[in-house]
C-alpha positions as CSV (number, residue, x, y, z in Angstrom):
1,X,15.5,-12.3,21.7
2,X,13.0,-10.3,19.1
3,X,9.9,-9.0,20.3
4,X,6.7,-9.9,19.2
5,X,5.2,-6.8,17.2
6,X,2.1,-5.8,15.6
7,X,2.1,-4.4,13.0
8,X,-1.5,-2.6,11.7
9,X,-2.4,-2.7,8.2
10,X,-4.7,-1.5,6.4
11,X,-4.1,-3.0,2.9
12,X,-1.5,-5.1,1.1
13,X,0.4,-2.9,-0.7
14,X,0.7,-0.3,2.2
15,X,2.1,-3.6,4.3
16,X,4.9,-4.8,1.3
17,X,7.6,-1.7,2.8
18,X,6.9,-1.7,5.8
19,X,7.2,-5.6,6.0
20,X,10.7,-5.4,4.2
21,X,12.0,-2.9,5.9
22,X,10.9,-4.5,9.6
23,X,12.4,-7.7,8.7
24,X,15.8,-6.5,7.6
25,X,16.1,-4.7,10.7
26,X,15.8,-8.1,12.2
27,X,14.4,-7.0,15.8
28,X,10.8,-8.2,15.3
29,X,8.7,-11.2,15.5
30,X,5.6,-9.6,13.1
31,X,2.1,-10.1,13.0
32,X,0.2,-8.0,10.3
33,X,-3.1,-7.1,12.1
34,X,-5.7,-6.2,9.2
35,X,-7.7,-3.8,10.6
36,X,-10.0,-0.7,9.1
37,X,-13.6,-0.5,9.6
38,X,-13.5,2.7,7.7
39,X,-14.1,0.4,5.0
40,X,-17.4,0.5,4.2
41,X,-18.1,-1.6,1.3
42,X,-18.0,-5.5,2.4
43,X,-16.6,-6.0,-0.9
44,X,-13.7,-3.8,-1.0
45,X,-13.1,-4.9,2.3
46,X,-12.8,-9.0,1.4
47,X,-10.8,-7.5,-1.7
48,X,-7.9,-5.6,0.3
49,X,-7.6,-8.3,2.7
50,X,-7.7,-11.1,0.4
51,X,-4.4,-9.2,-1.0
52,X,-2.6,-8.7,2.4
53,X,-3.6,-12.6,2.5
54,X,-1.8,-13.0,-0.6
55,X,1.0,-11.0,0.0
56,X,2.2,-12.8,3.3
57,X,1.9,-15.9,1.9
58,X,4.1,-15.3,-1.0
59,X,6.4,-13.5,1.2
60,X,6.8,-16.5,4.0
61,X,7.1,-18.6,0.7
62,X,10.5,-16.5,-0.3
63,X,11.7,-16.0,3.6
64,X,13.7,-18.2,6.0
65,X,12.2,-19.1,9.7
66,X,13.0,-16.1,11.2
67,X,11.1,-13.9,8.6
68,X,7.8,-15.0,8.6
69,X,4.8,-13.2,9.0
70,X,1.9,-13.5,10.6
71,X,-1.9,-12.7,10.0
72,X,-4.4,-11.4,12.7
73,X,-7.9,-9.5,12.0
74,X,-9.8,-7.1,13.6
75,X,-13.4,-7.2,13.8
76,X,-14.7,-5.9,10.8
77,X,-18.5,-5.8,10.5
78,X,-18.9,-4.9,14.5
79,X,-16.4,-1.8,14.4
80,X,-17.5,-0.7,10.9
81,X,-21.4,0.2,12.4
82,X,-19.2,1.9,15.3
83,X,-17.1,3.8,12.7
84,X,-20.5,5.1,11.1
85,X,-21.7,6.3,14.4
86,X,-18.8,7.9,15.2
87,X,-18.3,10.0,12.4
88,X,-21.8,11.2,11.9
89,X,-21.5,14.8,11.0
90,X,-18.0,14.3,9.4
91,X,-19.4,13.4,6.7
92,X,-18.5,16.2,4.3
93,X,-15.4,16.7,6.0
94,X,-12.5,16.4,2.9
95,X,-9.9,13.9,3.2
96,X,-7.2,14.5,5.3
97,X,-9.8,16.3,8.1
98,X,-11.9,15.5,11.4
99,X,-13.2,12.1,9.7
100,X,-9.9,11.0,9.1
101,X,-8.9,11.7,12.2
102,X,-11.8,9.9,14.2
103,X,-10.9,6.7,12.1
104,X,-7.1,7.0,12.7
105,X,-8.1,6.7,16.5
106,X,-10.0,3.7,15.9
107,X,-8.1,1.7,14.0
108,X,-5.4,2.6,16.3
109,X,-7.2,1.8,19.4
110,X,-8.4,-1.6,17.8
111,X,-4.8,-2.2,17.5
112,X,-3.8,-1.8,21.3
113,X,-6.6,-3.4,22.3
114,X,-5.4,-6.6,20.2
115,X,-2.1,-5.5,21.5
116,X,-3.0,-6.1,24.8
117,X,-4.8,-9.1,25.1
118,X,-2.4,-11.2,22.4
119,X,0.5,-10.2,24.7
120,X,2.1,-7.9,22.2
121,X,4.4,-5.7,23.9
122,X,4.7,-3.4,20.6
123,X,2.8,-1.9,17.9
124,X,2.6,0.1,14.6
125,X,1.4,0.8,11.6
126,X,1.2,1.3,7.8
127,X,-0.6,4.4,7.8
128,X,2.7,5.9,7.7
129,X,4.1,4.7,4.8
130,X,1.5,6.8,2.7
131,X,2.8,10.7,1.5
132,X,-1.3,11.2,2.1
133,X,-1.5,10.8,5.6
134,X,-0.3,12.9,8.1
135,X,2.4,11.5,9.7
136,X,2.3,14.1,12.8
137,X,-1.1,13.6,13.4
138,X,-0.6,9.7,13.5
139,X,1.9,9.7,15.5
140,X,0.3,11.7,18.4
141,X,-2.9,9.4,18.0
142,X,-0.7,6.4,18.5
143,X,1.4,7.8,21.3
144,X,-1.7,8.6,23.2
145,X,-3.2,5.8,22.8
146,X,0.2,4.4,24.5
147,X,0.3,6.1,27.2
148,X,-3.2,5.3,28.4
149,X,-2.8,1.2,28.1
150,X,-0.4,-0.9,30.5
151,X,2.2,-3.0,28.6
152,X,1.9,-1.3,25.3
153,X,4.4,0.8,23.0
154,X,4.4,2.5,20.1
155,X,6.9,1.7,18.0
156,X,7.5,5.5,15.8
157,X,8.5,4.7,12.4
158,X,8.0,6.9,9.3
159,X,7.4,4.4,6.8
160,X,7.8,7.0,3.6
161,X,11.5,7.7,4.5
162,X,14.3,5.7,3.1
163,X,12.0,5.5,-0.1
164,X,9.1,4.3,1.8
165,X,6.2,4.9,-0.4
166,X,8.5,3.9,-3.9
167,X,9.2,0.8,-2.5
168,X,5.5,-0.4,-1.8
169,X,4.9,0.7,-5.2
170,X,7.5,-1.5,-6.6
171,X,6.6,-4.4,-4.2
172,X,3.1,-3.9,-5.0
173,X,3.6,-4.3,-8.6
174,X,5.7,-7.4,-8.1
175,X,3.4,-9.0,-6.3
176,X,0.4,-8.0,-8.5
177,X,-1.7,-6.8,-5.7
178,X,-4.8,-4.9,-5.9
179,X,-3.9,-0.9,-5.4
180,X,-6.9,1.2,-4.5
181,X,-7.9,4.1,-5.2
182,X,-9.5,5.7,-2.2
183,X,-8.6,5.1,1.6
184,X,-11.5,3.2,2.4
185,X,-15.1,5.1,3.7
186,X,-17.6,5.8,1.5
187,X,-17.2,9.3,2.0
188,X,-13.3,9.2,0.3
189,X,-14.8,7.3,-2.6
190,X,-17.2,9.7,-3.5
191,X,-14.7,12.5,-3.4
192,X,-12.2,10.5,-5.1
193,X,-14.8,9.8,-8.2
194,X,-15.9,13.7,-7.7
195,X,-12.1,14.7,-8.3
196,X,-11.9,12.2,-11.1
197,X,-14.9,13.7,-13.1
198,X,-13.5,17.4,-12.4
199,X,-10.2,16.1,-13.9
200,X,-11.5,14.4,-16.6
201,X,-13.9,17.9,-17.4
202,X,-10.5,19.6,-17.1
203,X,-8.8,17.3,-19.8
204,X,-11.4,17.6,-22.1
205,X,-11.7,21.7,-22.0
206,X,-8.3,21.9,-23.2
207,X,-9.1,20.3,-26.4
C-alpha cells in the first residue's frame, strides 16, 4: 500500500522533477501543497500557483489512476503578514542568508502542520531541486521540524541529483509554465533587478 505524501511546492516548475521522479518510484500517493508566503506580491503569487494549477492538471490528464496528483494550499495572505514580521531586520540580508533561512522554517513548518492535521504521515519538498538553495541547510530545517511533531517524517530527497534541476527545466519548457526570476520576497526581487542593472552596466562597458 503507498503512503500518502506531501509534497511542498513552491512553484510549478520547481514541482515538474520532483513530481516525475516521485511517481516513477511508485511509493507515494502525492499531494502538492502550494505553500510560500515569502511571496509578497499577490500577483506573482496567483501567477505561480495558477501554473502549479496548470501543471497538475495536464499531468493527471497524461497519467493512469495511480499517478495522479493532488492540490492543497496553504494560507497565503495570513502567513505572508507573519513572514513580514518575522523577518524584520533581515531585510538586507543577500539571498541565500538569515532571511532565507527564517522563510525556509516557515514554509516548512506550514507544511507539517498540514501534514498533521490532513493525516499525512510524510512530507517534502521542492526547495531541493534548485542548485540555489542550500540543500544542508533544508534538510536540517525539515528534520527538525520532524522531530518535534508526532506522526510526521521527512522524507530526504535531493531533488537536483539524477539531473534534478535539468529536468524541471525541460518539463518546464514543455509545459510552458511561467519560470521566475527571483524566489519570491520582495527583498530577492530587488536584488535580483539590482544584479540585473550591474550586469547590464557591465555588458555595456565592454563596448
Amino acid at each position: 500500500m503507498r503512503e500518502k505524501l506531501l509534497l511542498h511546492s513552491c512553484c510549478g516548475p520547481c514541482s515538474t522533477a520532483c513530481v516525475k521522479r516521485l511517481c516513477e518510484e511508485g511509493d507515494y500517493d502525492i499531494t502538492v501543497f502550494f505553500y510560500n508566503p515569502g511571496i509578497t506580491e499577490t500577483e506573482e503569487y496567483e501567477k505561480r500557483k495558477e501554473n502549479q494549477i496548470r501543471f497538475l492538471k495536464e499531468w493527471n490528464a497524461e497519467h493512469d489512476a495511480e499517478n495522479q496528483i493532488a492540490f492543497a494550499e496553504g494560507n497565503y495572505l495570513h502567513d505572508r503578514d507573519s513572514y513580514f514580521h518575522m523577518v524584520r531586520g533581515l531585510e538586507n540580508e543577500p539571498e541565500g542568508g538569515r532571511r532565507c533561512a527564517v522563510c525556509f522554517t516557515q514554509r516548512l513548518s506550514g507544511t507539517v502542520k498540514y501534514a498533521q492535521e490532513h493525516g499525512f504521515p510524510l512530507f517534502t519538498t521542492t526547495l531541493t531541486v534548485s542548485p540555489h538553495k542550500n540543500y544542508p541547510l533544508i534538510s536540517g530545517i525539515a528534520e527538525a521540524l520532524a522531530d518535534q511533531a508526532d506522526g510526521v517524517e521527512f522524507l530526504d530527497m535531493d531533488f537536483k541529483k539524477k539531473d534534478g534541476f535539468l529536468n524541471s527545466t525541460r518539463l518546464s519548457k514543455k509545459y510552458g509554465l511561467y519560470r521566475q526570476n527571483y524566489c519570491g520576497c520582495i527583498y530577492s526581487k530587488k536584488q535580483a533587478e539590482a544584479q540585473r542593472k550591474e550586469k547590464a552596466v557591465r555588458e555595456l562597458n565592454k563596448d
